[in-house]
Phi, psi and omega in degrees: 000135195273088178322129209272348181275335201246343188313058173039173158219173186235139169203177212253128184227139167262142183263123165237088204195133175267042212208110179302287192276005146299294171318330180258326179290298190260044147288298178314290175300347178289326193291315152344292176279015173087018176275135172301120213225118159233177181231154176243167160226003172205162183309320196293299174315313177298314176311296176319294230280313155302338136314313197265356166198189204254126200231120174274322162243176197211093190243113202219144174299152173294296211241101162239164169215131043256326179281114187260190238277333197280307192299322201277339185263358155310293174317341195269292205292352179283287250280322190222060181310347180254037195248125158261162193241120181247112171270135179275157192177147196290148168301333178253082190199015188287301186286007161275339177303311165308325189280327188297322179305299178324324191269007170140339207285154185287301184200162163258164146233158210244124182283131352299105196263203191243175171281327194262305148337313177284323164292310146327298169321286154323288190321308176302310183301319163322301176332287175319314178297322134335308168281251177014291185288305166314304181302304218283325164353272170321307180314288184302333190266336184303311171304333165291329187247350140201067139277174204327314175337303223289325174275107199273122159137138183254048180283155177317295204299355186257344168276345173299290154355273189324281158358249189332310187299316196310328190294307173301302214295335179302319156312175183241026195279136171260165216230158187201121174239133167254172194153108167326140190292154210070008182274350167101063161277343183293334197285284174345305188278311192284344145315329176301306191271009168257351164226026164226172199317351194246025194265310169329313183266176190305118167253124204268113173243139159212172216260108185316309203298333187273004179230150151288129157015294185272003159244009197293319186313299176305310166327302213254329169257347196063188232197144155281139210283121162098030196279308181220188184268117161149332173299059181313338204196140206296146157214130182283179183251192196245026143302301184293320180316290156288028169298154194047355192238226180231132175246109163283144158234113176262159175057064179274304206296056160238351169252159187287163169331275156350296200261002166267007187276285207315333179304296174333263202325318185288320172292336186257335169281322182072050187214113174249161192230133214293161155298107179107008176230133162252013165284132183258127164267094193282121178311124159237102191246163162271141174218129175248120208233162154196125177271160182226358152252146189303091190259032110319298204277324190287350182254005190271333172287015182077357155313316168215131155009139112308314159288338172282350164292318180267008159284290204302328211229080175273302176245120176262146151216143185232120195312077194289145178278171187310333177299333190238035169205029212304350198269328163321333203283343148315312176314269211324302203265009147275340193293306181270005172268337163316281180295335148320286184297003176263000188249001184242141170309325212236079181298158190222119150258177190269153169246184211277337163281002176268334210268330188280345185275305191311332198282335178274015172262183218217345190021073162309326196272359163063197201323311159324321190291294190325270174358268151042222161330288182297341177293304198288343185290321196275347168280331187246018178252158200303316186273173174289305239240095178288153200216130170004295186261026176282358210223072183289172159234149174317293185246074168098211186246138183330148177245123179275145176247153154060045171053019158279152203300147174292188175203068248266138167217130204256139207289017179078008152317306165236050151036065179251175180306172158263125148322168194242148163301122180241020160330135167311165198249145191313312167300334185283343195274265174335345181279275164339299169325295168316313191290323182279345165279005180280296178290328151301351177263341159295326182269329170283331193224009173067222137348321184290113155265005181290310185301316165326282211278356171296310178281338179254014181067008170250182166250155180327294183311320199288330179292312169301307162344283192288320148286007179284324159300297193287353188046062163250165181232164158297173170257162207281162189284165197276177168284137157248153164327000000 
């Protein structure tokens, strides 16, 4: 019985020669091996045929006419970048078989070959296609789960944030995201390494403030076997660990003086050297840093390197707190009853007064705190349905921000009432909300509403509706001269 890990793989392959019965002869042995086969007789037919469906391989002749075989696999690799090509060629034709390689082809063969040699061949190249289609695979669900998606809410200041990372990520600028803690900076940084050239490879993440001093070095450079006590055995460190990828270090203003020279020094060589070792290993890493402190004021009290601030904050990006994106919090908190109600037998929804209550808060604890709250709301409440007061606090009584009315909760010590709500209604909220990103986006670009309805993510009719509800008008063009 044929073990299913060892099993051939099968694929869909083109044949390409202008030469028939070349062309019908290793059409046949592929076909032998159960593999799917089409045939082309010129570069062009091959091309239509590669627009129009999915070919894992490209087995194509050197020397054709009028497209010989160097033209068809440029042309091949615009069409299909991930498609691999094995080229055939004449025995004194090797070194253009070599140039083919260069411009993208996987491998050739020298004509006349064997059967067994072709099979050989193919079997890799499948291979190869294969592991390929699994990376972009792996790739594309890393980027579903936590690439821009990942950042829930369409407030103005969070498509700015979106922007700017789409800008960055494609570079290899390391990046310093700032951002009260719970606003989601690691979510940042791993939207950073899903869209950019490094996503194949690894994102490394580590936390300063959750390790000592005295292991960080080793955490983060590794260590030599006996380097100290307790080191039985060589361990790289997670510099090596993100060679080709991204190493987030969150909370960097949490380390000493001593260990930001070594950081420093390891981002300007792009080499780190394990502990307790004098050989330097060199890295090729992305580095992503991030604080939740003013690391201005940390670096003018001494606290943290002025040149290691200006190596990290090549690129700032900054995280807004919850506060100043209160029109998210509808999203954020179906967002996060969602994935709650995918771990409970007993699905829960919000009602438009919860979400109107939650909207009259201030979050200090940002985005975290929400989660939270809603996780602790979908555990414990008696209904289907969450209501203001399914939604206690840790500490005290609601803090109202932007003159919406409080709603006062007792922190649940002594197990006392509620105030009954007097919270603006989910629609009322929700207006405001609109009316005020309509005018601020009225006020940046005036007259333009293409521009106007581009930055709010709608289209121009819809842009008209609503303002036309809200009775806003544009402001008038200015005088001309």
């Amino acid at each position: 019985m044929t073990d299913a890990h060892t099993s051939p793989i099968r694929g869909r392959i083109l044949v390409v020669d202008d030469q028939r019965n070349m062309r019908a002869t290793t059409a046949l042995l592929l076909r032998a091996e159960h593999h799917t086969v089409f045939e082309a007789a010129t570069g062009e037919e091959a091309l239509a045929q590669l627009a129009g469906g999915s070919i894992d391989l490209l087995l194509t002749d050197l020397k054709m006419e009028p497209m010989d075989g160097l033209t068809l696999l440029r042309r091949a690799l615009e069409v299909a970048p991930r498609l691999q090509v094995i080229m055939m060629t004449a025995f004194g034709s090797i070194e253009s078989a070599v140039d083919a390689m260069r411009l993208g082809a996987y491998d050739y063969l020298t004509k006349p070959f064997k059967e067994s040699e072709l099979r050989l061949r193919v079997e890799r190249a499948l291979e190869r296609s294969h592991l390929q289609r699994d990376v972009d695979n792996l790739a594309t669900d890393f980027n579903q789960r936590h690439g821009l998606s990942a950042l829930v809410g369409g407030s103005a200041v969070m498509r700015d944030l979106s922007t700017r990372l789409r800008r960055v990520a494609q570079s290899d600028a390391t990046v310093l995201i700032h951002g009260e803690s719970g606003t989601g900076k690691e979510l940042v940084a791993r939207a950073l390494h899903a869209h950019s050239r490094r996503k194949v490879r690894s994102f490394v993440p580590v936390n300063c403030a959750a390790i000592s001093e005295a292991l960080l070095e080793s955490e983060l450079f590794g260590h030599a076997k006996g380097a100290f006590t307790g080191a039985v055995k060589a361990r790289r460190g997670l510099f090596e660990e993100a060679d080709g990828g991204t190493l987030f270090i969150d909370e960097v203003t949490e380390t000493s003086p001593a260990f930001q020279s070594k950081l420093l020094r390891a981002l300007q060589e792009g080499e780190v050297r394990r502990v307790g070792e004098s050989t330097a290993l060199r890295v090729d890493v992305r580095t992503v840093a991030a604080t939740n402190r003013d690391i201005e004021l940390e670096v003018r009290e001494k606290r943290f390197r002025q040149d290691l601030y200006y190596r990290l904050n090549v690129v700032a990006l900054r995280v807004p707190p919850l506060r100043e994106r209160l029109e998210d919090v509808p999203e954020l908190a179906k967002h996060f009853l969602e994935r709650s109600n995918a771990r409970s037998p007993k699905p829960k929804r919000l009602s438009a007064s919860a979400v109107a209550h939650l909207m009259g808060y201030n979050f200090p604890g940002n985005v975290r705190e929400l989660e939270n709250l809603v996780e602790q709301a979908a555990a414990l409440a008696e209904n289907d349905e969450l209501l203001p007061e399914d939604f206690p606090l840790r500490q005290g009584r609601l803090t109202p921000s932007h003159g919406t009315p409080s709603v006062a909760f007792l922190d649940g010590q002594g197990g006392g009432g509620r105030l009954p709500s007097t919270g603006p209604t989910l629609a009322e909220v929700v207006e405001e909300a609109e009316r005020h990103a309509i005018t601020q986006a009225l006020e940046r670009h005036g007259v333009d509403l293409a521009r106007v309805a581009d930055e709010l993510g709608v289209s121009s009719t819809t842009l008209w509706r609503k303002m036309k509800r809200l009775n806003l008008r544009p402001p008038p063009e200015p005088a001309r001269e």
